[in-house]
VMD Tcl script that draws the C-alpha trace (Angstrom):
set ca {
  {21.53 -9.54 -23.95}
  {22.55 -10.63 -20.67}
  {22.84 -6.90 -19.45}
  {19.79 -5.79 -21.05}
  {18.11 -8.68 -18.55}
  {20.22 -7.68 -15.95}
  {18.77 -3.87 -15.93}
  {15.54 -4.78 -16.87}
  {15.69 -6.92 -13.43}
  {17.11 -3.74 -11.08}
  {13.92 -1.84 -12.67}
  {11.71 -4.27 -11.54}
  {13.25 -5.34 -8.28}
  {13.32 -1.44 -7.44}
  {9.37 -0.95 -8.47}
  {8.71 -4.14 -6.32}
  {10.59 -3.18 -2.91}
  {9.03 0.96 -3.40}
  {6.27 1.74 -1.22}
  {4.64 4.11 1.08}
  {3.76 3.83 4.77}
  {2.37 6.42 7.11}
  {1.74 5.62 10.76}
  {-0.82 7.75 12.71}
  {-1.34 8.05 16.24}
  {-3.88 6.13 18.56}
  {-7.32 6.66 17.10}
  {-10.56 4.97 18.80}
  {-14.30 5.41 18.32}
  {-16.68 4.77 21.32}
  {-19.02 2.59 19.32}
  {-16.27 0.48 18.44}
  {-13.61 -0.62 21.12}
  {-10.98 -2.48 20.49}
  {-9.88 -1.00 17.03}
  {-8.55 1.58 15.51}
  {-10.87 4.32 14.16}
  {-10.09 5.65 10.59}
  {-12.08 8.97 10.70}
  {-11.16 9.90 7.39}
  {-13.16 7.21 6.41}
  {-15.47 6.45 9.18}
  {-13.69 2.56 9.38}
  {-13.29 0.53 12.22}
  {-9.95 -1.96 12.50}
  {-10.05 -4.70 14.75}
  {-6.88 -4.14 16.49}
  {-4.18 -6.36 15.64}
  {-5.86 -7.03 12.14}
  {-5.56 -5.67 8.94}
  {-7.58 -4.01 6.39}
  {-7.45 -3.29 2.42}
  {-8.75 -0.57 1.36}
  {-9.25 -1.93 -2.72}
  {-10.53 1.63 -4.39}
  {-7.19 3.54 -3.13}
  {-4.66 0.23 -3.01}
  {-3.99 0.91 -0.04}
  {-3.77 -1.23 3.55}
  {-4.38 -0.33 7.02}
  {-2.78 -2.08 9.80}
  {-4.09 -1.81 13.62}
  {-1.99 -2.05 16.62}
  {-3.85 -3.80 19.49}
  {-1.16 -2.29 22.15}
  {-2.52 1.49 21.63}
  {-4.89 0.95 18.74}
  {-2.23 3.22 16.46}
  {-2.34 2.22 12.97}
  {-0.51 2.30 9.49}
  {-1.41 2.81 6.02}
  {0.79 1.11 3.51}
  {0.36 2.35 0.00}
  {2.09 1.63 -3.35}
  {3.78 5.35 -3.30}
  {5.35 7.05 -5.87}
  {8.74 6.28 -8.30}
  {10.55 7.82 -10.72}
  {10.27 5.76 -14.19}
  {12.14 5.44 -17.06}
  {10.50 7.69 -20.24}
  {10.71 4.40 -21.90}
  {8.12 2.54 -19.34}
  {4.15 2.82 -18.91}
  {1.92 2.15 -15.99}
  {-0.96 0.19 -15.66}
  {-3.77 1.50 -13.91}
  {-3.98 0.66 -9.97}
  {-6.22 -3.05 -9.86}
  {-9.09 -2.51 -7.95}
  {-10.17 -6.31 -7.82}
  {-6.85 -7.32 -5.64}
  {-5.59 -6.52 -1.73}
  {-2.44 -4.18 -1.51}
  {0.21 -4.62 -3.05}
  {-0.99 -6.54 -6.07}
  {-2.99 -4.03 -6.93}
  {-0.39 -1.61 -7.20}
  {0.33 -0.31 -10.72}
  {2.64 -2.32 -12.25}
  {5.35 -0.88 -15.45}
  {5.92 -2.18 -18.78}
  {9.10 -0.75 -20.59}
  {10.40 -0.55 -23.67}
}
mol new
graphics top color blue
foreach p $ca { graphics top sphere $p radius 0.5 }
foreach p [lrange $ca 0 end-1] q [lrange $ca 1 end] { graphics top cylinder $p $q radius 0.2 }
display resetview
């Protein structure tokens, strides 16, 4: 039984610690200085501040030094066949709302 907990635990750590982040280069809107513009979109970030984006679980992260920025998602694992995910959360901040497993 122990082992069974043991694996079960390695799943779970490894679905916790996967992710996804993507920098992009400086971006800035005239209309709004001092953050980062997110064309795609049409989002201002207060530089050095953070924003969650709930609908895609997804947060974006503006750097105040060159108004840069980084999107941190929940990204992509290989499962077991024997484990099922839940839908992303849309009511919570990244990561919680990331899809979570349940396995067999």
């Amino acid at each position: 039984m122990s082992a069974i907990r043991s694996g079960i635990f390695v799943i779970a750590l490894a679905i916790v610690i996967s992710g996804q982040i993507l920098r992009h280069p400086p971006s800035t809107h005239p209309d709004y200085p001092g953050h980062c513009w997110i064309a795609d979109l049409k989002q201002a970030v207060r530089g050095g501040s953070e924003w969650s984006d709930r609908q895609n679980c997804v947060r974006y992260s503006c750097f105040a030094h060159d108004y840069s920025y980084e999107i941190d998602g929940c990204g992509k694992m290989a499962i077991p066949d024997t484990c099922k995910p839940t839908p992303i959360d849309t009511t919570k901040d990244y990561p919680d709302c990331c899809p979570k497993f349940t396995c067999n």
